[in-house]
N, C-alpha and C positions, 0 to 999 in steps of 0.2 A: 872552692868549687871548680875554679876553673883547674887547680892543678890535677882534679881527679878526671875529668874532660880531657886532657890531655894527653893522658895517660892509656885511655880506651885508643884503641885500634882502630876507627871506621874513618876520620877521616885522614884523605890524602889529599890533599888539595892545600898548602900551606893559606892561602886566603881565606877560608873556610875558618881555620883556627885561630888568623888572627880576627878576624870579624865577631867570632862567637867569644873572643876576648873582650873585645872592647866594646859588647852590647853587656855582658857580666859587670865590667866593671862600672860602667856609666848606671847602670841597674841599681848596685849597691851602693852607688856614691847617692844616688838621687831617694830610695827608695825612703833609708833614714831621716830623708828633712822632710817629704810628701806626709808621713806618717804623723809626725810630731803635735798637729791640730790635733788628730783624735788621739795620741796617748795623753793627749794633756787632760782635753774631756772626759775619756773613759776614765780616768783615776778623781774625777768630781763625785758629786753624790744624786747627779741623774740615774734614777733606777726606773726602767720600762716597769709600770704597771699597767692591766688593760682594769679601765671601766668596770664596775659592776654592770651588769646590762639591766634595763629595766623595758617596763612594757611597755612606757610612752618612747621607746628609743626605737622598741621593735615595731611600732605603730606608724613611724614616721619609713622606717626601712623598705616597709610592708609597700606603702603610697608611693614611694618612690619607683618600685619595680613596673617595668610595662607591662600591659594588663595584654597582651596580641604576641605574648612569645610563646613559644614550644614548651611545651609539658613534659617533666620528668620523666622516670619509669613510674613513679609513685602515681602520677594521675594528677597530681593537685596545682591547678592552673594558676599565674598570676592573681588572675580575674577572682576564684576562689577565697586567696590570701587576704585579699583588698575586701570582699561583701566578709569578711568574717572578722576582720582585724583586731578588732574591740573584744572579741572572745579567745583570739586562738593568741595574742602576743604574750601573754600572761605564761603560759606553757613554752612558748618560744623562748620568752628569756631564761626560763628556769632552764632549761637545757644549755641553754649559750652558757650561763654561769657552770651548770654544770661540769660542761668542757672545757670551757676554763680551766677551773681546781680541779680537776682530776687530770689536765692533759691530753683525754681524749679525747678526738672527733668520732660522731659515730657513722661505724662503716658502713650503714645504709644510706646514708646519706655522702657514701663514697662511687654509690654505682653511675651511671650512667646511661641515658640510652641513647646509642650511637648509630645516624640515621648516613647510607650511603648517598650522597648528593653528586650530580655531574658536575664534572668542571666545566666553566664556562661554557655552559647549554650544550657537553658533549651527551650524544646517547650513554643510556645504561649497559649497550650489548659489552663494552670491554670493561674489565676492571681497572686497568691504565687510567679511564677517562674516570673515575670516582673519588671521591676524598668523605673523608668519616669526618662528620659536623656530631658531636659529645655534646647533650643537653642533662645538665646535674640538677637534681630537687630546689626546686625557688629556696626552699628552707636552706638546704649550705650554700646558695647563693647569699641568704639572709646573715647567715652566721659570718661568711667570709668579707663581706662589707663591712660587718659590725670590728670585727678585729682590724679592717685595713682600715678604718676611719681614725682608729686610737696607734696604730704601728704611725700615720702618716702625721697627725698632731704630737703626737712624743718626738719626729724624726724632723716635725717643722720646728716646736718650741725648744727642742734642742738644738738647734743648728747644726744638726748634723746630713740633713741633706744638701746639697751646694742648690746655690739661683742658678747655677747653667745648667738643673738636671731636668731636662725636658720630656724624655721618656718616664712614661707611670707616674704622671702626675696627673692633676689635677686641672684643668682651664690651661695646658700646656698642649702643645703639638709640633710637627715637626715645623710650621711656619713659623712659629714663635721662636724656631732653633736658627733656621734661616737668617729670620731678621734680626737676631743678637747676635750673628756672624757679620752680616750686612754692616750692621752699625758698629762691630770691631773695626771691619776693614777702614769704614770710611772717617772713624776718630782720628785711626794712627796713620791715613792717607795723611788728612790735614793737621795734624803735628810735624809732622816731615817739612811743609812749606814752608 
């Protein structure tokens, strides 16, 4: 790669060239051993399957959602979901499975309604001071949980998410990224003594 880099015309700067050498080559020396954990896993016989969904899964989904959030375009409130649960998850999952095996999500439950909100308590007169806050149907809020709950169990029981991955998890935050930095520095402080 780098000979074909070389070859192009734009830079003139000989530091440029050597630099954009020796980030290639450290690149491809490293990238081959970083890989090696997951080619080993990926050639096992872990195969992501999601869940059959069922209607006590979609019942528990339903109770988990807060009942005081914004309303789709659809109309149909947390609050709604929750006094009905018992009759409407039975239909919920058949659709979850639905989109499943066939692949589709359904594009109604792709719309949005997207409400303009000020920034920080600016007035509405400018559009500058606004930002578009997107509220999607509780329902593909329902279905997207349901599939991230089985993506993050297949991606915990397989060991394929690392413990230092703090963003998009679970009971993680950025403090908990801190203090596992924190308690790096201060191991390899006191090994050094």
């Amino acid at each position: 790669m780098y000979q074909k880099l070389a070859k192009i015309d734009i830079w003139t700067d000989e530091n440029d060239l050597s630099t954009i050498k020796y980030f290639l080559e450290t690149v491809s020396s490293i990238a081959p051993k970083s890989n090696e954990k997951y080619t080993e896993e990926s050639s096992s016989n872990n195969i992501f399957n999601i869940d059959e969904c069922t209607s006590g899964k979609i019942e528990q989904l339903i109770q988990k959602l807060s009942s005081n959030k914004a309303t789709g375009y659809d109309g149909i409130s947390n609050k709604i979901l929750k006094i009905g649960k018992s009759l409407l998850s039975s239909p919920i999952s058949t659709l979850i499975n639905i989109s499943i095996s066939s692949g589709l999500f359904p594009s109604q439950l792709k719309i949005a309604k997207v409400t303009p909100v000020p920034k920080n308590n600016a007035s509405y007169s400018h559009m500058s001071n606004l930002r578009p806050i997107s509220v999607l149907p509780s329902i593909s809020k329902i279905i997207e949980q349901f599939i991230a709950e089985n993506l993050m169990d297949y991606l915990s029981k397989n060991d394929i998410i690392v413990e230092l991955q703090f963003g998009f998890r679970r009971k993680r935050s950025t403090n908990d990224a801190l203090a596992s930095i924190q308690k790096f520095i201060f191991d390899n402080r006191n090994k050094r003594r």
